[in-house]
Phi, psi and omega in degrees: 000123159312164179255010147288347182242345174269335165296332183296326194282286195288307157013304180244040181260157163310312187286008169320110194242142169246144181255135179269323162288292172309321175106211165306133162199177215252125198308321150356276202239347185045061162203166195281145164303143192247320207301148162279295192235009189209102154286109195306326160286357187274136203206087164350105141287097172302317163325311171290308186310313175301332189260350161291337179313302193252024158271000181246353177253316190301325152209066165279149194081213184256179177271003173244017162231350147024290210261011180297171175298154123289044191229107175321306211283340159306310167317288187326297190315303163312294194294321179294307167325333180261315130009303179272292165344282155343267153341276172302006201231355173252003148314291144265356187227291182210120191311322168296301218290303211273357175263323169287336174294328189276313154002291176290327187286337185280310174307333174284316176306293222305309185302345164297319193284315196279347149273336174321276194335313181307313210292299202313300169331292165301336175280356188247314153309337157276324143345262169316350184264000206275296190299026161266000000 
């Protein structure tokens, strides 16, 4: 395991300590994590979790989806509308108009997906904390 994937670990743990020479380290031991695949001391801050989660859901996607839902499927839902809007309305009334509509429904897809991924990723990472 890296110590980049093991700082994930300690990040959102109670013991977590920041060293202003070193950065994160573990409250414990004042060192960077050693462990490979299981910290015998590690104890889920729930809270740190929640709020890394959903600062990784706020900014997934592009800058003309910003103000989305943190909900991927809402996203999704919102952006295929605008999207199709789009499509029709640079179809029928005006091409500037109907490009900014479509533009914004594709950003919205993108940020919807890209919360899919986030969620998944994280449901896969609680995996792994369930079996240590």
């Amino acid at each position: 395991m890296k110590l980049e994937e093991r700082m994930v670990f300690c990040g959102i743990c109670t013991n977590r300590k920041v060293d202003f020479n070193t950065g994160l380290v573990c409250g414990l031991t004042s060192q960077k994590p050693k462990f490979e695949n299981k910290c015998n001391f590690f104890s889920k801050d729930e809270k740190e979790a929640e709020r890394k989660l959903k600062m990784k859901l706020d900014a997934a996607g592009t800058a003309k989806s910003q103000y989305g839902s943190l909900n991927p499927q809402k996203n999704i839902n919102y952006g295929a509308f605008l999207v199709v809007s789009g499509v029709l309305v640079l179809f029928l009334l005006s091409i500037l108009f109907g490009g900014i509509i479509l533009t914004t429904g594709i950003s919205f897809l993108i940020r919807g997906y890209s919360q899919n991924k986030i969620l998944k990723e994280n449901k896969s990472f609680n995996e792994k904390l369930r079996k240590q």
